[in-house]
VMD Tcl script that builds the backbone (N, CA, C; Angstrom):
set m [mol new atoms 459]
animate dup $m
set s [atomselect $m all]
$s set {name element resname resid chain x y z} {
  {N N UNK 1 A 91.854 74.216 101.697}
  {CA C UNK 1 A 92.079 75.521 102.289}
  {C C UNK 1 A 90.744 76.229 102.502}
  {N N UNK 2 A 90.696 77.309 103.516}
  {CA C UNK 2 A 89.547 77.656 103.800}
  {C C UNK 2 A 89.851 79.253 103.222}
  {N N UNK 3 A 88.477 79.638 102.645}
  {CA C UNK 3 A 88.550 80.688 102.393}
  {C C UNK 3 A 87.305 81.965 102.656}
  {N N UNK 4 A 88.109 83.114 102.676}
  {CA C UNK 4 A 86.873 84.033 103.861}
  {C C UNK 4 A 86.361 84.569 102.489}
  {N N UNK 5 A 85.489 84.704 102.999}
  {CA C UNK 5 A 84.665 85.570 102.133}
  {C C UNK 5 A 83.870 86.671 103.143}
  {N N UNK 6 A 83.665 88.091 102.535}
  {CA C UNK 6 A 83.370 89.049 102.945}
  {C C UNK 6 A 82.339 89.792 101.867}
  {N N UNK 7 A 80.994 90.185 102.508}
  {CA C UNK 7 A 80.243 90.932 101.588}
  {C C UNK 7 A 80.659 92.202 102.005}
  {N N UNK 8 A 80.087 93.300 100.760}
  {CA C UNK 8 A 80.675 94.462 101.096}
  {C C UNK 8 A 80.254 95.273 102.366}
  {N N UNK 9 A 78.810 94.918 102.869}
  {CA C UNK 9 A 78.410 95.104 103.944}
  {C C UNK 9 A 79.301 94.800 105.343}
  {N N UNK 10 A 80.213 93.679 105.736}
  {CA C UNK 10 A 81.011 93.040 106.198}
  {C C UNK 10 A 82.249 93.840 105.907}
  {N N UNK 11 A 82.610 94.343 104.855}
  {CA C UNK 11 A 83.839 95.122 104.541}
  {C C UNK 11 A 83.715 96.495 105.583}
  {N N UNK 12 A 82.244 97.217 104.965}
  {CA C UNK 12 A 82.302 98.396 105.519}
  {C C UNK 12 A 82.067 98.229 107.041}
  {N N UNK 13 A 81.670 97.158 107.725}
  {CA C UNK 13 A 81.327 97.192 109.694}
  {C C UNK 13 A 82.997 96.971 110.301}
  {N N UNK 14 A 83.831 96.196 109.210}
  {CA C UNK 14 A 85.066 95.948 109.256}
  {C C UNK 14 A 85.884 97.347 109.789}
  {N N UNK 15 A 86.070 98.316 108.647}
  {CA C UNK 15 A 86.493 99.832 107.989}
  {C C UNK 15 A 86.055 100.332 109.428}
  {N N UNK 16 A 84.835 100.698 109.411}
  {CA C UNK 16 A 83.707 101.386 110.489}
  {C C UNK 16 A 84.597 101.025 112.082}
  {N N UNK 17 A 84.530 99.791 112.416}
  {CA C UNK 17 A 85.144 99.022 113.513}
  {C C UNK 17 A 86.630 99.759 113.919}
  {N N UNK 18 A 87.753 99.522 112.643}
  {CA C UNK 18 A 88.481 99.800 112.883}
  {C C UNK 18 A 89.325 101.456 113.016}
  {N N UNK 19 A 88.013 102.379 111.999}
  {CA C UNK 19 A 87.824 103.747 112.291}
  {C C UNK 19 A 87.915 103.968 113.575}
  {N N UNK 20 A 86.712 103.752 114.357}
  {CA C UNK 20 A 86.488 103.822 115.676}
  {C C UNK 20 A 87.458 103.261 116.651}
  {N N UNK 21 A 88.059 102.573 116.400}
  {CA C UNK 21 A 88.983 102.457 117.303}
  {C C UNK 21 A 90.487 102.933 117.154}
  {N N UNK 22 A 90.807 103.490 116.458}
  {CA C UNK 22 A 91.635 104.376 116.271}
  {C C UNK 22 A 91.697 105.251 116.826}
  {N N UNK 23 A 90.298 105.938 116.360}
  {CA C UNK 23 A 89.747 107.312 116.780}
  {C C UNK 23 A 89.816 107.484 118.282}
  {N N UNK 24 A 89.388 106.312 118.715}
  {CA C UNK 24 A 89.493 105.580 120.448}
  {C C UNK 24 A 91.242 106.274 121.270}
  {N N UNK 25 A 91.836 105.685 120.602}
  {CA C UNK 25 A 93.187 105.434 120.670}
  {C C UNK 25 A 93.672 107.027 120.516}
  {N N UNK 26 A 93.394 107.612 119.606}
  {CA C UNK 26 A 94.291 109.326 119.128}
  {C C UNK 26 A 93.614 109.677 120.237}
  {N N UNK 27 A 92.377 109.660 120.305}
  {CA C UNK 27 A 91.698 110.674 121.279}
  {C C UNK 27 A 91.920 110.539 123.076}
  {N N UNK 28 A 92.934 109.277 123.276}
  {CA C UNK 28 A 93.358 109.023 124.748}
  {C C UNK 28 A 94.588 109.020 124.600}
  {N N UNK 29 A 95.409 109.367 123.416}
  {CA C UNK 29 A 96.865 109.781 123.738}
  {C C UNK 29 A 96.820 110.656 124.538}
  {N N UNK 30 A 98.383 110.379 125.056}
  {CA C UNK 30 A 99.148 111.611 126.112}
  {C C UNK 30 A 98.953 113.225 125.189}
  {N N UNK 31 A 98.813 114.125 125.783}
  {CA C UNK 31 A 98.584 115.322 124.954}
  {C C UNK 31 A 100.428 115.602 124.864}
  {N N UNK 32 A 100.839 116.495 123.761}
  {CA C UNK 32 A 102.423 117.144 124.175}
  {C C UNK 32 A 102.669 117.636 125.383}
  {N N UNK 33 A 103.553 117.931 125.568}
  {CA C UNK 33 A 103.674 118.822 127.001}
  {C C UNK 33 A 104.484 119.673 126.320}
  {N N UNK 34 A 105.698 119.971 125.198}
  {CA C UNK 34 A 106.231 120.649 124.350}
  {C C UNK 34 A 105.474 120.740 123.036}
  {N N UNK 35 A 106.172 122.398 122.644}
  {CA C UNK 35 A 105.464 122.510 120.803}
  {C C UNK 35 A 106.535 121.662 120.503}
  {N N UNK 36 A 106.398 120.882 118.995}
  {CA C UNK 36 A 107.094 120.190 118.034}
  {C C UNK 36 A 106.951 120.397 116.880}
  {N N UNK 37 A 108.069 120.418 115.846}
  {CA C UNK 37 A 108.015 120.644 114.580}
  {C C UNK 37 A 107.384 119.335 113.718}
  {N N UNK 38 A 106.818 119.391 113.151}
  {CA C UNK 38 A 106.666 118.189 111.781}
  {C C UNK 38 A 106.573 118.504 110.411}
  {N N UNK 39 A 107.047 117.850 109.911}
  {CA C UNK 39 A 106.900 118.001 108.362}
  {C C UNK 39 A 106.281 117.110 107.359}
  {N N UNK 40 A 105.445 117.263 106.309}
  {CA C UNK 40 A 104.463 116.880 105.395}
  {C C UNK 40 A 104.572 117.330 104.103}
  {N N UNK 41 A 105.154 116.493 103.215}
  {CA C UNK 41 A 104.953 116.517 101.978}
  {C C UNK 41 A 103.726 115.908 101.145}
  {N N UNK 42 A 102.935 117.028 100.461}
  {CA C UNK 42 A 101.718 116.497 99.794}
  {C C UNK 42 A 102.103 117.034 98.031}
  {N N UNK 43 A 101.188 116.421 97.181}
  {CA C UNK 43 A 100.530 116.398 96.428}
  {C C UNK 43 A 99.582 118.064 95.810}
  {N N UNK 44 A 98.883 117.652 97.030}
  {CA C UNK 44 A 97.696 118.464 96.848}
  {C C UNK 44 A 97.901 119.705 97.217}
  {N N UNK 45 A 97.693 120.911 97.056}
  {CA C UNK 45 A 97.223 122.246 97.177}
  {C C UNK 45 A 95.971 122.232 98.049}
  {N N UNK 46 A 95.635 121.634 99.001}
  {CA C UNK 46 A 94.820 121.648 99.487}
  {C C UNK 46 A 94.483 122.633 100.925}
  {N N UNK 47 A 95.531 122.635 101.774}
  {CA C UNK 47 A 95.939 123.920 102.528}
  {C C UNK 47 A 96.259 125.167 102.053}
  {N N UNK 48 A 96.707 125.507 101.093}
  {CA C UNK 48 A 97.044 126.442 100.441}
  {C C UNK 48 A 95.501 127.651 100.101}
  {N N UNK 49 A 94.673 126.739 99.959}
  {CA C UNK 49 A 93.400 127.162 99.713}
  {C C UNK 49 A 92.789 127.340 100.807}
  {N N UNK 50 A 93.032 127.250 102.076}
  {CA C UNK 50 A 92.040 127.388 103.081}
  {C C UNK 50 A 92.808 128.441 103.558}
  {N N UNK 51 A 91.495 129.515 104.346}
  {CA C UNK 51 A 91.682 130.732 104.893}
  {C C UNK 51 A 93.046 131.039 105.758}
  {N N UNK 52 A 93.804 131.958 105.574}
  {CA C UNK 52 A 94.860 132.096 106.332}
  {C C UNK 52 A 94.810 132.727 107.719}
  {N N UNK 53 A 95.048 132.232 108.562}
  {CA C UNK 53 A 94.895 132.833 110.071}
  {C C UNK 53 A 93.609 132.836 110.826}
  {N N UNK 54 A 93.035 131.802 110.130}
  {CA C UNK 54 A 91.563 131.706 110.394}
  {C C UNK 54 A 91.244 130.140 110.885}
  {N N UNK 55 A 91.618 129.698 112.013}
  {CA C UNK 55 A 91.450 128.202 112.888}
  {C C UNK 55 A 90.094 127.737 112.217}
  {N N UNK 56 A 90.296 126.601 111.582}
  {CA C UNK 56 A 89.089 125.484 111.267}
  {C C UNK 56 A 89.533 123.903 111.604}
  {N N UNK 57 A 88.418 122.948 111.735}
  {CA C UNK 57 A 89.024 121.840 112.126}
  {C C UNK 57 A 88.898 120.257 111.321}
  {N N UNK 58 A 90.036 119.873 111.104}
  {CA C UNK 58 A 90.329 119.207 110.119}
  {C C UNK 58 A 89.858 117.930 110.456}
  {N N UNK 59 A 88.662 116.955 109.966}
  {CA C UNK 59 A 88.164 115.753 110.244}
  {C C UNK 59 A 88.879 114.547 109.592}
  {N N UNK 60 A 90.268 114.713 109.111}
  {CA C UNK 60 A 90.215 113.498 108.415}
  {C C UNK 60 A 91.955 113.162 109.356}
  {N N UNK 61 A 91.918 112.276 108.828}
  {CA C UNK 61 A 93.716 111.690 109.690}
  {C C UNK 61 A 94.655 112.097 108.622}
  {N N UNK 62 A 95.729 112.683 109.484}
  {CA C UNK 62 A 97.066 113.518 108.875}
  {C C UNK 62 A 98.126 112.498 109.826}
  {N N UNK 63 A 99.113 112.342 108.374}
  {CA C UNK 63 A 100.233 111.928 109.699}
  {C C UNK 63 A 101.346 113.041 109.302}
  {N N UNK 64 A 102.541 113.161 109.815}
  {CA C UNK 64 A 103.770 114.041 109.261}
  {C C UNK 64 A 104.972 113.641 109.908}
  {N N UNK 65 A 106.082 113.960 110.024}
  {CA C UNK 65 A 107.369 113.308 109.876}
  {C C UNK 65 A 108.408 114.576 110.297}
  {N N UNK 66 A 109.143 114.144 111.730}
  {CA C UNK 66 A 109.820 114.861 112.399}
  {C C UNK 66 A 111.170 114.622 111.126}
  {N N UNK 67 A 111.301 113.982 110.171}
  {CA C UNK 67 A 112.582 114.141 109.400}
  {C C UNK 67 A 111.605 114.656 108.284}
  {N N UNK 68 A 112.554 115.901 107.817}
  {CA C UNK 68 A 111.878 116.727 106.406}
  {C C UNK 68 A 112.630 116.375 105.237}
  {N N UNK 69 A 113.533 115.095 105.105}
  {CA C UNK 69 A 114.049 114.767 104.170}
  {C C UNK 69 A 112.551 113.764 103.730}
  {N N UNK 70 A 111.885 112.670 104.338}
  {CA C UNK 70 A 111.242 112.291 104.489}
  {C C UNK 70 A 109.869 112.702 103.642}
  {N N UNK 71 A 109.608 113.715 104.750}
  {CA C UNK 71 A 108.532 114.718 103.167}
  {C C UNK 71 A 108.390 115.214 102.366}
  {N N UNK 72 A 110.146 115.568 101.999}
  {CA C UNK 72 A 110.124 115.631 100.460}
  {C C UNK 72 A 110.543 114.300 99.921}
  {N N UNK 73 A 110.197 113.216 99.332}
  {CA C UNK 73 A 110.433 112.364 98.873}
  {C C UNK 73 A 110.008 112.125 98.129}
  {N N UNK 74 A 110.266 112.105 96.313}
  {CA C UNK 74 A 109.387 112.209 95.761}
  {C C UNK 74 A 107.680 111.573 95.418}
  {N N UNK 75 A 107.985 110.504 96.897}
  {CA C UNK 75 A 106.059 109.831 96.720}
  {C C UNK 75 A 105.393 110.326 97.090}
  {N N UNK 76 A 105.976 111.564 97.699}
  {CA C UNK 76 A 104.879 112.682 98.844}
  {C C UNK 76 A 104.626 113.829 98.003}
  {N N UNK 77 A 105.419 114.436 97.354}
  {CA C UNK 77 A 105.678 115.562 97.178}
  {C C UNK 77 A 106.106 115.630 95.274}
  {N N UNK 78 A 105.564 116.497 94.620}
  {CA C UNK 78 A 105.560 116.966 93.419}
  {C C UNK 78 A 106.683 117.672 92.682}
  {N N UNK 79 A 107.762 117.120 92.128}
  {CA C UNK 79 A 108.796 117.887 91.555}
  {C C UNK 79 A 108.803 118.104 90.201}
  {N N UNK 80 A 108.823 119.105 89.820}
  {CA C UNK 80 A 108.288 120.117 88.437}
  {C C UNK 80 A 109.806 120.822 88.202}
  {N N UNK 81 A 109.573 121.050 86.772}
  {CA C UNK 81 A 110.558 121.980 86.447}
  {C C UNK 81 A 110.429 123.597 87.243}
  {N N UNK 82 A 109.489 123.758 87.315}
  {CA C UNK 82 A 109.582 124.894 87.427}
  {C C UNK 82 A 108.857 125.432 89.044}
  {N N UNK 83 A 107.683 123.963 89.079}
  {CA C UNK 83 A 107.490 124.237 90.531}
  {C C UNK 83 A 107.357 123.049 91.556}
  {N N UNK 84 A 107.491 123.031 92.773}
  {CA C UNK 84 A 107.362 122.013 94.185}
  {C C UNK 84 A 106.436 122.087 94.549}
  {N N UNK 85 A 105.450 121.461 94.698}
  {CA C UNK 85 A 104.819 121.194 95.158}
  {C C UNK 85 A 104.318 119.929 96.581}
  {N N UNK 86 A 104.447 120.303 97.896}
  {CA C UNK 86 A 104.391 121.275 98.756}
  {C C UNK 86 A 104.806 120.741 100.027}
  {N N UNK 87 A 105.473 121.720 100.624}
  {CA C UNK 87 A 106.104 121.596 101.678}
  {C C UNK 87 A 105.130 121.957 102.690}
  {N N UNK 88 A 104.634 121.135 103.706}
  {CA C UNK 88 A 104.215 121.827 104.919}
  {C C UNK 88 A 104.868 121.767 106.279}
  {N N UNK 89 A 105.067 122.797 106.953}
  {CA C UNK 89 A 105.681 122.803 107.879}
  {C C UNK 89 A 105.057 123.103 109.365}
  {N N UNK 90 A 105.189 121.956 110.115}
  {CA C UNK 90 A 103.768 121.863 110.945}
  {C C UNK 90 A 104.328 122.537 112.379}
  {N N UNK 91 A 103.681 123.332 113.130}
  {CA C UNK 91 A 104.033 123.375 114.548}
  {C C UNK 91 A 102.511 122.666 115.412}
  {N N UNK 92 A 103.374 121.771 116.082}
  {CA C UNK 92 A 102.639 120.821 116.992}
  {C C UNK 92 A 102.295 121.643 117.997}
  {N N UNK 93 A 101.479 122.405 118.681}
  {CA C UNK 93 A 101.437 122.933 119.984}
  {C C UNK 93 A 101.358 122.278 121.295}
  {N N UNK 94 A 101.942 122.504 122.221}
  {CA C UNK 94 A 101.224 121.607 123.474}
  {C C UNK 94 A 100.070 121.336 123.240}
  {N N UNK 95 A 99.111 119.845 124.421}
  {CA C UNK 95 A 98.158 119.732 124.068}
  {C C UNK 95 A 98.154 119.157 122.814}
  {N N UNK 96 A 98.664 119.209 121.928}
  {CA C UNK 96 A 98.458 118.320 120.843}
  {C C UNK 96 A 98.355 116.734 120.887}
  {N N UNK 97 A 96.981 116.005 120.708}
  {CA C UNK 97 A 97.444 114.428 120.868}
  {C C UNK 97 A 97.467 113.956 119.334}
  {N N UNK 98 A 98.908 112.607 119.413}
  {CA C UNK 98 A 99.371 112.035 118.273}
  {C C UNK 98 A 100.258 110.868 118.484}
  {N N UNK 99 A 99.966 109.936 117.820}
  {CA C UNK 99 A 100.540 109.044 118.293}
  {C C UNK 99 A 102.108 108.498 117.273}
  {N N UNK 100 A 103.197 107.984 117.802}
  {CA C UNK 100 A 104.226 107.709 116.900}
  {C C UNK 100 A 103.978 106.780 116.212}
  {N N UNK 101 A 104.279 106.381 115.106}
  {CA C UNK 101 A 103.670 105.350 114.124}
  {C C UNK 101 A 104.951 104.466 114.295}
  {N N UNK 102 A 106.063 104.381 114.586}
  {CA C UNK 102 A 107.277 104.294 114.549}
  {C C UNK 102 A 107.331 102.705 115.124}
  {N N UNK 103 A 107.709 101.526 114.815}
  {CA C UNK 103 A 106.925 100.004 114.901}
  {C C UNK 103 A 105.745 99.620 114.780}
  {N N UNK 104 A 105.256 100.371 113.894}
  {CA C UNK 104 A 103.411 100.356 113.867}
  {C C UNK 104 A 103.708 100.660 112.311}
  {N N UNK 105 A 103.958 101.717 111.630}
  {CA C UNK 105 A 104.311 101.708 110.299}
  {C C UNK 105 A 104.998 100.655 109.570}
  {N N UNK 106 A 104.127 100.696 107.991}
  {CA C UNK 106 A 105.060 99.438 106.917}
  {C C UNK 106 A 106.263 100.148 107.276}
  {N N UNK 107 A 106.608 101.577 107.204}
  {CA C UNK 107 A 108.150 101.957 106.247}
  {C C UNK 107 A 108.296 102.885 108.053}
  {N N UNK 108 A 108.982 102.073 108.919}
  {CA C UNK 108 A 109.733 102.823 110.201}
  {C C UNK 108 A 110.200 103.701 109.935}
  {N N UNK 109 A 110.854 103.919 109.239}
  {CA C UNK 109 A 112.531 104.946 109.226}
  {C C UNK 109 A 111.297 106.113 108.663}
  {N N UNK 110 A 110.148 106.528 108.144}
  {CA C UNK 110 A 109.188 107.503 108.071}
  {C C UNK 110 A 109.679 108.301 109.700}
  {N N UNK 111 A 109.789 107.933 110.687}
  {CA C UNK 111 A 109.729 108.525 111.814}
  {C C UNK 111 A 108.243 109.819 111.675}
  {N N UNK 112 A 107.144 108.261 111.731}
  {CA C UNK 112 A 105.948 109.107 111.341}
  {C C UNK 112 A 104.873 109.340 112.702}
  {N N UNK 113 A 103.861 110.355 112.864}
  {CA C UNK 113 A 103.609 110.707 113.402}
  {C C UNK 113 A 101.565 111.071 113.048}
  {N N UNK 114 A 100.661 109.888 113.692}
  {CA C UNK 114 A 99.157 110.183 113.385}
  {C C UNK 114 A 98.606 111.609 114.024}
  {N N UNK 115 A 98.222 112.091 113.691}
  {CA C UNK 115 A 97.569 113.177 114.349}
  {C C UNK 115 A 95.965 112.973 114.831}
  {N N UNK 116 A 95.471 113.435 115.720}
  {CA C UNK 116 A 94.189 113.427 116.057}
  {C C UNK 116 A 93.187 114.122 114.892}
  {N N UNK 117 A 92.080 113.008 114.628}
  {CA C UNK 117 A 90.958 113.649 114.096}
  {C C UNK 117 A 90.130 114.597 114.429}
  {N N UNK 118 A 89.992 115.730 114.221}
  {CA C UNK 118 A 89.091 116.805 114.607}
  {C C UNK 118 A 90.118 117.663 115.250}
  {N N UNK 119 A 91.104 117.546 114.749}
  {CA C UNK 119 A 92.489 118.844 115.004}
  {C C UNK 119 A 92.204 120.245 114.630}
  {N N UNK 120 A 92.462 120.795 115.482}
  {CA C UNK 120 A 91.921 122.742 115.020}
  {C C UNK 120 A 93.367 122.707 114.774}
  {N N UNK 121 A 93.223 123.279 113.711}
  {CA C UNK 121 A 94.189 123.464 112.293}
  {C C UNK 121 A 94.411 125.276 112.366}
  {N N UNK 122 A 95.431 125.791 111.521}
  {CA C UNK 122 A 95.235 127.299 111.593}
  {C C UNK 122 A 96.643 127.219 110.154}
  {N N UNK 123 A 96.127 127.807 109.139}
  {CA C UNK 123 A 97.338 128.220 108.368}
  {C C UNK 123 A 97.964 129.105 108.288}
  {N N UNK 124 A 99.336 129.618 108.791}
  {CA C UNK 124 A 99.480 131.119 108.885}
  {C C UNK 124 A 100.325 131.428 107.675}
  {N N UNK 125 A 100.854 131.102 106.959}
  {CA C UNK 125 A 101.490 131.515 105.666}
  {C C UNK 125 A 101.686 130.609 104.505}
  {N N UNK 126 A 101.439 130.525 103.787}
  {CA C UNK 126 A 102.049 130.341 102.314}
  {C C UNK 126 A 103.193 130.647 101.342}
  {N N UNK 127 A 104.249 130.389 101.325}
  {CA C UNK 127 A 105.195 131.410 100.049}
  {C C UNK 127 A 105.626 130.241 99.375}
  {N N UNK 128 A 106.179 131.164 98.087}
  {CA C UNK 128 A 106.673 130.267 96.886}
  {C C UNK 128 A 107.963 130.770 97.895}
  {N N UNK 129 A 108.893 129.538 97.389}
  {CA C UNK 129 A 110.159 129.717 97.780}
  {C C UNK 129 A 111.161 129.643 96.726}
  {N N UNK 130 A 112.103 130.328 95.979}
  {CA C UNK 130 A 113.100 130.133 95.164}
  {C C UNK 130 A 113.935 128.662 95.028}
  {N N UNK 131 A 113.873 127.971 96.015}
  {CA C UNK 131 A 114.510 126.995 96.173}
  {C C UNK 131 A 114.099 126.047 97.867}
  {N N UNK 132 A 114.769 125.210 98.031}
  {CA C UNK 132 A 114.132 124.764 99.288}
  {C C UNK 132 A 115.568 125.445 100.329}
  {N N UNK 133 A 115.236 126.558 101.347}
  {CA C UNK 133 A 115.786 126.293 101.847}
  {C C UNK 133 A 116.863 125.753 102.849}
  {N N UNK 134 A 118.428 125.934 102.468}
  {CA C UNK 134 A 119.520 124.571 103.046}
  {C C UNK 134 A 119.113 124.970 104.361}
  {N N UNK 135 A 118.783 125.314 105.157}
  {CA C UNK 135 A 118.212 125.099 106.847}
  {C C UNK 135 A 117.209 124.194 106.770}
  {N N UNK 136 A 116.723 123.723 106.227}
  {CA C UNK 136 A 115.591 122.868 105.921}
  {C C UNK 136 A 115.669 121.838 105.122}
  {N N UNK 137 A 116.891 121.812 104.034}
  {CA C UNK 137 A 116.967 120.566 103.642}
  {C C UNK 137 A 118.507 120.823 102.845}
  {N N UNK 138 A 118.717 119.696 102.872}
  {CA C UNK 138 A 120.316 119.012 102.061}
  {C C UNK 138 A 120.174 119.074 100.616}
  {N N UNK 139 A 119.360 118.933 100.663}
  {CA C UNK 139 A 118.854 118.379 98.973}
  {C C UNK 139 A 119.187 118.975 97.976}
  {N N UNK 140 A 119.025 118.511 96.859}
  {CA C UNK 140 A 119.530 119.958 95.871}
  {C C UNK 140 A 118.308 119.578 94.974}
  {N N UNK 141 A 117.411 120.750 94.611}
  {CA C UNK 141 A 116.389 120.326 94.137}
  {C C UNK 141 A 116.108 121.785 93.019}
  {N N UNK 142 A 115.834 121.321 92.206}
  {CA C UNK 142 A 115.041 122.647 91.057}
  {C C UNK 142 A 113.952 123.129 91.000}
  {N N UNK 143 A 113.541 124.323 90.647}
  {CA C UNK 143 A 112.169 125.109 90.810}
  {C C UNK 143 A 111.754 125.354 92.104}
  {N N UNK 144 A 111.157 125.907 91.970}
  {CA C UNK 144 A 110.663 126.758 93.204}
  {C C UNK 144 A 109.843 125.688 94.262}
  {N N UNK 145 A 109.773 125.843 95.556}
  {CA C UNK 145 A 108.728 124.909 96.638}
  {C C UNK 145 A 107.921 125.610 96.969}
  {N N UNK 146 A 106.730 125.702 97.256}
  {CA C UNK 146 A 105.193 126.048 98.190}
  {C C UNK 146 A 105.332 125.358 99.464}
  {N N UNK 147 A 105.499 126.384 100.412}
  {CA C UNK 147 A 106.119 125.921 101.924}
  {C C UNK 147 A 104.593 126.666 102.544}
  {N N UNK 148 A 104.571 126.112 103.309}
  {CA C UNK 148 A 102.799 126.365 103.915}
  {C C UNK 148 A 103.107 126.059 105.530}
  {N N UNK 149 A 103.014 127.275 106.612}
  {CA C UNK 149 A 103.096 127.318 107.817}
  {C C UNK 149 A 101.866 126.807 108.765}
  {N N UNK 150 A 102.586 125.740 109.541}
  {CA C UNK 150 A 100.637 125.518 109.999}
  {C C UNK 150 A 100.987 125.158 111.580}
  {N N UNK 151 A 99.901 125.761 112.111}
  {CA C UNK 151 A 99.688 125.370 113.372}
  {C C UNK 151 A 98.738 123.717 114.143}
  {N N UNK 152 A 98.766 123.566 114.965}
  {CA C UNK 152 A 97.653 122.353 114.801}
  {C C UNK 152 A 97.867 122.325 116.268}
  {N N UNK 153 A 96.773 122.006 116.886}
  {CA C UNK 153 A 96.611 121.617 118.415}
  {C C UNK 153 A 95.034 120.994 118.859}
}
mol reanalyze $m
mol bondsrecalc $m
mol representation Tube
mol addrep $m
């Protein structure tokens, strides 16, 4: 049997290669022609902390998920007794380019969605929420959620 071998130098032109062509790819998608909703369940508090109503632009790849059962699941998203950790709730604006991950993803049924690198981002609200609300999800879930309003185009 033959076997590859790769120095780490070779790893990173690999990484690098396939960065760039991604980047290739988001940046010649079709733009929206409609706003769209998406949804993103994280971990992190990481939006939560950036300026509210104040457009900055986000360099790294986001994907999110037109089903919000999806982003709350618990591999995305943080369930606490007492708190959720975090719901984001995305509005896609026209002009937005992103590509469907949807036969391209390990896990399809994500009905997932890449976003362009160097996306002007804008957070317009934050709230704790008492519960998640049933317009937004089926679920029956305990403690409070951190729902975070975001724009992106």
């Amino acid at each position: 049997s033959i076997y590859l071998t790769l120095s780490s130098d070779d790893l990173v032109k690999l990484v690098e290669n396939y960065n760039k062509n991604l980047n290739r790819i988001l940046k010649n998608a079709p733009p929206l022609r409609k706003a769209m909703t998406l949804f993103r369940g994280t971990k992190s508090r990481y939006f939560q902390t950036v300026d509210k109503n104040k457009p900055f632009v986000h360099k790294g790849y986001m994907s999110a998920t037109v089903d919000y059962n999806v982003a709350l699941n618990p591999a995305f998203i943080n369930y606490g007794s007492y708190t959720t950790c975090c719901l984001m709730v995305i509005n896609a604006l026209p002009g937005t380019r992103m590509l469907p991950m949807t036969g391209v993803s390990q896990i399809n049924s994500e009905r997932e969605f890449l976003m362009n690198t160097d996306s002007k981002v804008m957070i317009r609200k934050t709230e704790m929420l008492p519960r998640i609300p049933s317009g937004i999800c089926e679920k029956e879930t305990q403690g409070n959620i951190s729902v975070t309003e975001v724009f992106i185009g």
